[in-house]
N, C-alpha and C positions, 0 to 999 in steps of 0.2 A: 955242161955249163948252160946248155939250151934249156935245159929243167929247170936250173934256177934260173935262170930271167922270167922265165915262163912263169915261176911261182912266183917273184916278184911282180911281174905283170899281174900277174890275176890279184893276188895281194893290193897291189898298189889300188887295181880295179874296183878292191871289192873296198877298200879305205875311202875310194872317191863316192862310190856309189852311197858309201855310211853317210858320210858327211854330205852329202845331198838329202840323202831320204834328213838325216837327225837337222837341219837346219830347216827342213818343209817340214817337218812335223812339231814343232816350236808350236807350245798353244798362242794358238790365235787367241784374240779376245774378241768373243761374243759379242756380234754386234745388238746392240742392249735396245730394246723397241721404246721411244717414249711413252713414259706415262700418261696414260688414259684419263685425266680431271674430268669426273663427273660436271657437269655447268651446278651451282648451288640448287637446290627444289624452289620453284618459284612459291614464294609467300601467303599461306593460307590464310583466305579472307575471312573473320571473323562471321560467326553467320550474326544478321543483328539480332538483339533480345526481341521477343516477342512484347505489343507493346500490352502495356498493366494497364485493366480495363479501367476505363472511368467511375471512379466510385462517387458517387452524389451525395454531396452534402449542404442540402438548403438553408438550413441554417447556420451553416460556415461555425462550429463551435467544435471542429475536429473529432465529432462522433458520426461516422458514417451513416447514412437515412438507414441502413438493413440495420444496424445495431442499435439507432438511436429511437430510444422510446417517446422521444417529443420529437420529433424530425422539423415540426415547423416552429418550435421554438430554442433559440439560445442556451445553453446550457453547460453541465460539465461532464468532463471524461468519466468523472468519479460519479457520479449521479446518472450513469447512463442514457447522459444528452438532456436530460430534464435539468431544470435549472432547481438551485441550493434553496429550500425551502428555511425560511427562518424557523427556529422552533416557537411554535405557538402553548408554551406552557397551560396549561389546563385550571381555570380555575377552583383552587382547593374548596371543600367546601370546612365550614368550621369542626373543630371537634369540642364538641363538648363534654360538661363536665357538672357532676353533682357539687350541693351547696358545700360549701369547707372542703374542699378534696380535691384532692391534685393525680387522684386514681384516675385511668383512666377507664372510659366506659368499655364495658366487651363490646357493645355496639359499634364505639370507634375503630374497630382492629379492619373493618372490611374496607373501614373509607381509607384508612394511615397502610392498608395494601395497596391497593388506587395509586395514593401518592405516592410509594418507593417506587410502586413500578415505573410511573411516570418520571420521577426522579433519578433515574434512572438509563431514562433516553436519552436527557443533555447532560452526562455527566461534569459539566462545565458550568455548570450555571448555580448558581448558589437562593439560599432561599433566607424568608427572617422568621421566626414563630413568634408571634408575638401572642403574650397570656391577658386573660383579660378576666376581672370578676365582677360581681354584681358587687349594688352598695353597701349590702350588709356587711357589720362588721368595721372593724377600723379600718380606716387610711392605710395604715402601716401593715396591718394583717393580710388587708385587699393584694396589695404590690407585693407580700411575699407570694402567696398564692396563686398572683399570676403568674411568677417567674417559673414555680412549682411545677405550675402547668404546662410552661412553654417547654421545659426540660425536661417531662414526664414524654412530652410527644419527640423529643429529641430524641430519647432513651430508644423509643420503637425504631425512629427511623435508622438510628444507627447501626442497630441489634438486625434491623434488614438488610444493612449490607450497605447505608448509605454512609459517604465520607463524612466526619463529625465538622471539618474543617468548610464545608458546603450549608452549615447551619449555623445561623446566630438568632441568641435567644434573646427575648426582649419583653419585659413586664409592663404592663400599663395601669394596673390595679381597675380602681372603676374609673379611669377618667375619659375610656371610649364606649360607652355605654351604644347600645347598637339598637336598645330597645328599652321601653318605662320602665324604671326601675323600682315603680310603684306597684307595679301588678305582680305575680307568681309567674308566670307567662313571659313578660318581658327580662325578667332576671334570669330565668333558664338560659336563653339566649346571649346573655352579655357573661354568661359564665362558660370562657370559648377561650381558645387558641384558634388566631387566624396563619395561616399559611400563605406569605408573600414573594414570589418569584422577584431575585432581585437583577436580575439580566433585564 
């Protein structure tokens, strides 16, 4: 009977010591360490722009002196600071023309080059050709003749490439006589288309 109490005992012993050790070995909970907040990064200062050199402009017309080709005069951006030159059209000289004939001369072809070219620079500006013949002949013959001729020099300028809509034709027969229309000499001359810029 001493045996069994004995194993009871130890039994009983070894049941207490379980439930000590299983009630101490119960997970803990980890004591958890607060978290660490970085402080934010303090505020990176802009470095400033470098300042933009002073550029010079004397004549205050918004083209810079190094780019502007007139620096001490007014001017435009489009004109490279020099100021807008009006076009000074060129005085045409006449072309002439043999008696009765609305042909025009081979001679005329070098001057009615001249003019396209020049006609060419202010494509804006309009011109008038006015025909003009000496006395001889009739009234009525005279004024077809001149219109003839004013049209004949229209023909070239168009055929050069000028706009038709930039030219107006205009007869005068002889009533602008530009020279005696008594001599040989002075009728050459009145036997013309003059060329008149009308800007």
């Amino acid at each position: 009977m001493s045996t069994f109490r004995s194993k009871i005992s130890t039994m009983l012993a070894i049941l207490a010591v379980s439930t000590f050790l299983m009630t101490s070995c119960k997970s803990k909970k980890l004591a958890t360490q607060p978290e660490v907040v970085a402080p934010p990064p303090a505020p990176v200062e802009k470095a400033p722009e470098p300042a933009k050199p002073v550029v010079k402009d004397t004549d205050n017309d918004g083209v810079p002196d190094d780019q502007d080709k007139c620096p001490d005069v007014k001017g435009t951006v489009a004109n490279n600071g020099c100021p807008e030159e009006a076009p000074k059209p060129m005085k045409f000289k006449n072309i002439q023309f043999e008696f009765n004939s609305s042909v025009l001369k081979t001679e005329s072809y070098d001057v009615l080059e001249k003019v396209a070219a020049e006609m060419r620079k202010y494509p804006t500006w309009k011109y008038e050709l006015d025909g003009n013949a000496s006395a001889e002949g009739t009234e009525k013959r005279n004024m077809m003749l001149s219109v003839d001729r004013a049209n004949s020099v229209k023909a070239y300028l168009v055929n050069s490439g000028i706009d038709a809509a930039r030219l107006t034709v205009k007869g005068f027969g002889e009533s602008r006589p530009i020279a005696d229309n008594t001599t040989e000499a002075g009728r050459i001359l009145n036997r013309r288309v003059e060329i008149t810029p009308l800007n």
